[in-house]
C-alpha positions in Angstrom: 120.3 170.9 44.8 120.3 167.4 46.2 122.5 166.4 48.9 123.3 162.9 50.2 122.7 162.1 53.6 126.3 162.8 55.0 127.3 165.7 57.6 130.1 167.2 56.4 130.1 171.0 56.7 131.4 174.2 55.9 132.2 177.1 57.8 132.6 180.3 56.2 133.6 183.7 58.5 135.0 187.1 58.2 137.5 186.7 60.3 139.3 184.2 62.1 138.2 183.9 65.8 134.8 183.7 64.4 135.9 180.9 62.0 138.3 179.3 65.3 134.7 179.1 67.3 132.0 178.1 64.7 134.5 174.9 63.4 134.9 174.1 67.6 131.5 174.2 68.0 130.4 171.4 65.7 133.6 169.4 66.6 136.6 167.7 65.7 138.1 166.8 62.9 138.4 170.2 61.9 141.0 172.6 60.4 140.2 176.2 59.6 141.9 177.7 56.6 143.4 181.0 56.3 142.4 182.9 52.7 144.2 185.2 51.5 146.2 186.9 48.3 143.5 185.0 46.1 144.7 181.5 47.5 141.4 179.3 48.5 142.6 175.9 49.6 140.5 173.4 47.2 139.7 171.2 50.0 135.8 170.1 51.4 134.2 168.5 54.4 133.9 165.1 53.7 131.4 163.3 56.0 131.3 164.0 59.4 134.2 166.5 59.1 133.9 170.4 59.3 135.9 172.7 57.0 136.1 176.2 58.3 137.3 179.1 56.1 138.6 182.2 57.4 138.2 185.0 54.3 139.4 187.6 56.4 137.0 190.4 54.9 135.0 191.8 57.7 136.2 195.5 56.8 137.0 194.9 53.0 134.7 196.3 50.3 131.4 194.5 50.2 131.9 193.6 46.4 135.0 191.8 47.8 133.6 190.3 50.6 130.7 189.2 48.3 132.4 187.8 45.8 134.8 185.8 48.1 131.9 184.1 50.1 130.5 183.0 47.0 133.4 181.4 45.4 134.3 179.7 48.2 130.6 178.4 49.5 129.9 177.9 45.4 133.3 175.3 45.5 132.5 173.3 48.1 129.7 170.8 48.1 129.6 170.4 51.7 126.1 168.6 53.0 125.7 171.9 55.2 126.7 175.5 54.8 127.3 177.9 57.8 128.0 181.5 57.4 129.5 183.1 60.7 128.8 186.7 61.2 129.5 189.0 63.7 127.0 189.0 66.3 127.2 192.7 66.8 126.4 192.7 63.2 130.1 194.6 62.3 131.6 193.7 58.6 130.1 193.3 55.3 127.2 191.2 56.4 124.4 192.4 53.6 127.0 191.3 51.1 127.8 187.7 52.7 124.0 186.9 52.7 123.8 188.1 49.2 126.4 185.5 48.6 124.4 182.6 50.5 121.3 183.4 48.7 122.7 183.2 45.3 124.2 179.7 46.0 120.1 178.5 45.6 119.6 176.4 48.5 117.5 179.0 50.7 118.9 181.5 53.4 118.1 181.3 57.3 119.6 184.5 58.8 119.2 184.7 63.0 122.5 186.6 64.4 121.3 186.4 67.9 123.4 185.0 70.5 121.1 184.9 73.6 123.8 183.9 76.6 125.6 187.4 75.5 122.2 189.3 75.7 122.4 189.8 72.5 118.9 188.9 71.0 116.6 190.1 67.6 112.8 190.9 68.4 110.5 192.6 66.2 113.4 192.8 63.9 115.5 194.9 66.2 118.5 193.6 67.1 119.0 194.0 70.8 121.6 194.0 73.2 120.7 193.6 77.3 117.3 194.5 75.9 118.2 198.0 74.4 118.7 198.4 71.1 121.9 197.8 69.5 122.0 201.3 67.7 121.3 202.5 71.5 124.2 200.9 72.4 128.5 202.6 72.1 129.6 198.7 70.7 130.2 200.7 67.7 132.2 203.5 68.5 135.2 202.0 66.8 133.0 201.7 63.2 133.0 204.3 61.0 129.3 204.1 60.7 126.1 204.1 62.6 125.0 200.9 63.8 122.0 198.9 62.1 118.5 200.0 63.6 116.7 197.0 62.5 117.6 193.6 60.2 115.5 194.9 57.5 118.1 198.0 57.6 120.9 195.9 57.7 120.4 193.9 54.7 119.5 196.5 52.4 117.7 195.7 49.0 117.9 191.9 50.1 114.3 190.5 49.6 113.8 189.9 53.2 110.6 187.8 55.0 111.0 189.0 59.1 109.8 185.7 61.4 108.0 186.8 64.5 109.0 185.4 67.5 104.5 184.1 67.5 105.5 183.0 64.1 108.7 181.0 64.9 107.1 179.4 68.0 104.0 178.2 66.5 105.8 176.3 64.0 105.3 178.1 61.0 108.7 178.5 59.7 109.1 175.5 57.8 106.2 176.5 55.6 107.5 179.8 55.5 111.4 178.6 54.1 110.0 176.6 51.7 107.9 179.2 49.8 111.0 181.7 50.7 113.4 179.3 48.9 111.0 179.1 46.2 110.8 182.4 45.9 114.8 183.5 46.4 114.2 185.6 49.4 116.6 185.5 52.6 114.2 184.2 56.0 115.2 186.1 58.8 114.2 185.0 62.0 114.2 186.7 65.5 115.2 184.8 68.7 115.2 185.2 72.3 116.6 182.0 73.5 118.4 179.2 72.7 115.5 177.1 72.3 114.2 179.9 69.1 117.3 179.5 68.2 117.0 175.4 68.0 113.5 176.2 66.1 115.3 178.0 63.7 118.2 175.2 63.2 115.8 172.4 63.4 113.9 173.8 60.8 116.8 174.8 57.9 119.0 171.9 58.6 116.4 168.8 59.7 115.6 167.7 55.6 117.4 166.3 52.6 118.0 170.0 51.4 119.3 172.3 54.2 119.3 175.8 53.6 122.6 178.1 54.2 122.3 179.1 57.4 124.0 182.6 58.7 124.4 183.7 62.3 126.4 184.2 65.2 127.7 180.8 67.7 123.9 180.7 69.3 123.0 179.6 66.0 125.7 176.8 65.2 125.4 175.6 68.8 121.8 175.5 68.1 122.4 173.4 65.0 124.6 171.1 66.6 121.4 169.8 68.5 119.9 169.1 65.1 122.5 167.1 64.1 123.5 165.3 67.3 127.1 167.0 67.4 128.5 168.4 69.8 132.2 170.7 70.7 135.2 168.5 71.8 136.2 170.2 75.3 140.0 171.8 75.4 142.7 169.7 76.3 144.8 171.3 78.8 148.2 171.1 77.6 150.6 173.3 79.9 152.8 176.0 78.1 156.4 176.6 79.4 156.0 179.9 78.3 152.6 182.4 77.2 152.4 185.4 75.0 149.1 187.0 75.4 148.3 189.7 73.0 145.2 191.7 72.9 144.5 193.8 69.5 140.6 194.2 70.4 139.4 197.6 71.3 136.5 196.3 73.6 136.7 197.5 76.7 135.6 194.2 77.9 139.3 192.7 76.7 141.1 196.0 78.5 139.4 195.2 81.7 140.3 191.3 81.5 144.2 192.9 80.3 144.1 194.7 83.7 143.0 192.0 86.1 145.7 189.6 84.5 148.1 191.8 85.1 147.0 192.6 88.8 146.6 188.7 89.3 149.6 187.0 87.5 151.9 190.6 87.1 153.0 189.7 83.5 156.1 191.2 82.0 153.2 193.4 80.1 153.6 195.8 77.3 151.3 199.0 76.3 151.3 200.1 72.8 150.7 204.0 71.9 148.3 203.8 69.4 150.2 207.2 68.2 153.2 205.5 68.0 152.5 203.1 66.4 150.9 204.9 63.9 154.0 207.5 62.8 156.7 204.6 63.2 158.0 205.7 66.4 156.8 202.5 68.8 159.8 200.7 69.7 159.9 196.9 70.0 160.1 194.7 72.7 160.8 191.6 74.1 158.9 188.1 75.0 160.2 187.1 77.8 159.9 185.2 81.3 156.9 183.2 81.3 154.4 185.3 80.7 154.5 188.4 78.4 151.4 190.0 77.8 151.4 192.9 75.1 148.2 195.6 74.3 147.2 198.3 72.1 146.5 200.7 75.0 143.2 201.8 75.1 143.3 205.7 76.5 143.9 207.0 73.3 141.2 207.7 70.8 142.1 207.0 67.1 139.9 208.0 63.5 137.8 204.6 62.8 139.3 204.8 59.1 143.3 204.1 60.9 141.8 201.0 62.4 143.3 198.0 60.5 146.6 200.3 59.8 147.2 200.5 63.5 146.1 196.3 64.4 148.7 195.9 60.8 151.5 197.8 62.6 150.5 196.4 66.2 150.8 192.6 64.6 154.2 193.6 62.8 155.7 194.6 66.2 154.8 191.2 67.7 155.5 189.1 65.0 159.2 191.4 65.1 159.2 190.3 69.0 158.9 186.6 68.3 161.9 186.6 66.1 164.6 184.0 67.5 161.7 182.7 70.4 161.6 178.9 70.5 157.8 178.9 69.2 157.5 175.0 70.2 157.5 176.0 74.1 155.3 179.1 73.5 151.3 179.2 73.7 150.2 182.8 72.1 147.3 183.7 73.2 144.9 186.1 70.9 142.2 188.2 71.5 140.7 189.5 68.6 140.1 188.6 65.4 141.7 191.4 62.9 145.0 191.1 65.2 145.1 187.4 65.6 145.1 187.0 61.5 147.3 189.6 60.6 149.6 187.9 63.3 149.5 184.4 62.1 149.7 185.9 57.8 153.2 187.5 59.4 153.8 184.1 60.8 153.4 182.3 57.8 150.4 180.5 59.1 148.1 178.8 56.2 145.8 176.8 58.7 144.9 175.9 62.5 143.6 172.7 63.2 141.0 173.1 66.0 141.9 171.0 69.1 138.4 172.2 71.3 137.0 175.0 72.8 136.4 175.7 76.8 132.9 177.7 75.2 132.9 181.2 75.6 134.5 181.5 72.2 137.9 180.4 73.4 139.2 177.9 71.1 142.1 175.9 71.3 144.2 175.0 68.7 147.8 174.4 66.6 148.4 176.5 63.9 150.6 175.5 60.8 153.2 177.4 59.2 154.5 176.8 55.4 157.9 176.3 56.8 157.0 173.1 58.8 156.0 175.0 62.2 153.5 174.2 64.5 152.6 176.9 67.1 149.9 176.4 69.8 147.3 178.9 69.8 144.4 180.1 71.5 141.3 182.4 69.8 138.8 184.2 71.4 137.2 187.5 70.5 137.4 190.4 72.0 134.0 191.3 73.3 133.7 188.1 75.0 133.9 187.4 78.8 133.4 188.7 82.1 136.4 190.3 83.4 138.6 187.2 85.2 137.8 184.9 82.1 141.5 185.4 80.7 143.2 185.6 84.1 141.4 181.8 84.2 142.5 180.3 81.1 146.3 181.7 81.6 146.2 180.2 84.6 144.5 176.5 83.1 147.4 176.4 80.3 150.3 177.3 82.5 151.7 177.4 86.3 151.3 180.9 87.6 154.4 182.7 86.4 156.6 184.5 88.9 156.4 188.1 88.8 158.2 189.9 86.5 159.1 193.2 85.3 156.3 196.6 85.8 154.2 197.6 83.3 156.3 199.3 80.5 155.8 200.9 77.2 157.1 199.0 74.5 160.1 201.4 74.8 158.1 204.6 74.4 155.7 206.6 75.9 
């Protein structure tokens, strides 16, 4: 269909860091709303304005996750679509490009997001140059990792770009007989300059296709449209509660060298605990509280979200009676992060800026008039002194505290 010649766009993501980072990366204005229970906000982008939805479905069914991607990017006429996925590939990402393709304005899928390492040649995605399926970044799925794109998205009708292909310039010839035809153009990339290829070529003409990747791919498009991510304000926090629900062992090595460096009143949840009901709760308190699922226990993939569910209970139970207008909370992880803010009563964040990285900065909305300062980033993200830096950018450098405890059990 036609579109005027205004650049308003809409986000659409699984889950909500991803949703946090692809609105900050094409800039402000921009609020990202939280669906959920059925309730889609009817609100669009106008013109130069980015509305991000987070639909919370990377480990629904697929016919839910389908259907929810295409009523909300069938709602809302935005100028420009963007579909975050998961650039690991996790979630129901077959279905959500199903979704984008049957909206009728073409489909550019490129997940790669080259400053990770994490690339697609030959159709394989790839990760430090070994194959994703290679790779243990799965080990908390409860299935096998994709071996190739054309794998990944199933019966889709699929034409694979070369990486000869996308750098001779043949891909806009090649997205115009795809959207023709109804099939899904998926394109490998290296760099950030494929990457640029690929966003130049959906999003350049009067009729820009949906496009569906990882942050490589929207900070690639912000080049085509001349945008660019406000930078974080840094707005000191009289007190922080950092909470990490991700299971990468990235965000458990960061976990550990905040504590050795700032000592944190810090709090390890039993995965086992939590699960039977016996975790006990605990307290945010001093300046800097920083609570975790602990990581040396191995749990059953399918006990995943019950155990982030219980894990966000017990912090939302912790932040009873806390002044939240003095508190920043910290979240790494997606699942965690939402099921936190639904506890919360949070029905949007308004995106202040991001610091890149994925961390995004921003003030999240309650339906009771709150407004509690956030930060987003997810969990596979960063070297390991990245969160020991932005604690210490938001806040002075708290005095120590108590040891390392258990959340009252073992």
């Amino acid at each position: 269909m036609k579109r005027g010649p205004g650049r308003g766009i809409l986000v659409v993501a699984d889950d909500l860091s991803g949703a946090a980072e692809t609105a900050a990366v094409f800039g402000i204005p921009s609020r990202v709303h939280l669906v959920s229970d059925g309730y889609v906000p009817q609100v669009g982008p106008p013109d130069d304005v980015v509305a991000a939805f987070d639909l919370d479905t990377r480990y629904s069914r697929s016919s839910v996750a389908e259907e929810a991607f295409r009523a909300v990017l069938s709602a809302h006429d935005a100028t420009r679509a963007f579909v975050k996925v998961d650039s690991l590939l996790r979630g129901n990402v077959a279905a959500v490009t199903r979704a984008a393709l049957d909206v009728g304005r073409g489909v550019v899928f490129s997940p790669a997001l080259p400053s990770t390492g994490r690339t697609v040649v030959n159709g394989v995605p790839l990760v430090a140059s070994v194959p994703l399926s290679a790779t243990p970044l799965w080990q908390s799925e409860d299935h096998a990792p994709p071996v190739s794109v054309s794998a990944l998205l199933g019966e889709l009708p699929v034409r694979l770009v070369s990486l000869v292909e996308l750098r001779s310039g043949a891909l806009p010839a090649i997205l115009g007989r795809a959207r023709r035809e109804g099939v899904v153009v998926a394109a490998d990339a290296e760099t950030a300059s494929d990457l640029a290829i690929v966003a130049g070529a959906a999003w350049s003409g009067d009729e820009p296709a949906v496009l569906v990747g990882s942050r490589g791919l929207a900070e690639a498009a912000t080049m085509t449209l001349g945008m660019g991510a406000a930078s974080a304000p840094r707005e000191r926090s009289a007190r922080i509660l950092v909470v990490v629900g991700s299971a990468d062992a990235a965000a458990h090595r960061q976990f550990e060298r905040l504590s050795a460096d700032l000592e944190p009143a810090a709090v390890h949840q039993s995965p086992a605990s939590l699960l039977d009901g016996s975790a006990g709760g605990f307290r945010v308190e001093g300046s800097l509280t920083a609570v975790r699922i602990s990581p040396d226990e191995r749990i059953a993939p399918n006990a995943s979200h019950e155990l982030a569910d219980r894990f966000a209970a017990g912090v939302a139970d912790a932040l009873e009676g806390v002044d939240l207008s003095e508190l920043t909370i910290v979240l790494i992880g997606g699942e965690t992060a939402r099921l936190l803010l639904d506890r919360l009563g949070v029905r949007h964040v308004d995106v202040q800026g991001t610091d890149g990285g994925g961390i995004v900065f921003g003030v999240a909305a309650t339906e009771d008039g709150r407004r509690i300062r956030i930060v987003t980033r997810p969990g596979s993200f960063g070297d390991d002194d990245q969160l020991s830096a932005l604690v210490r950018s938001i806040a002075p450098i708290p005095t120590p505290s108590s040891p390392a405890r258990e959340g009252e059990s073992a």
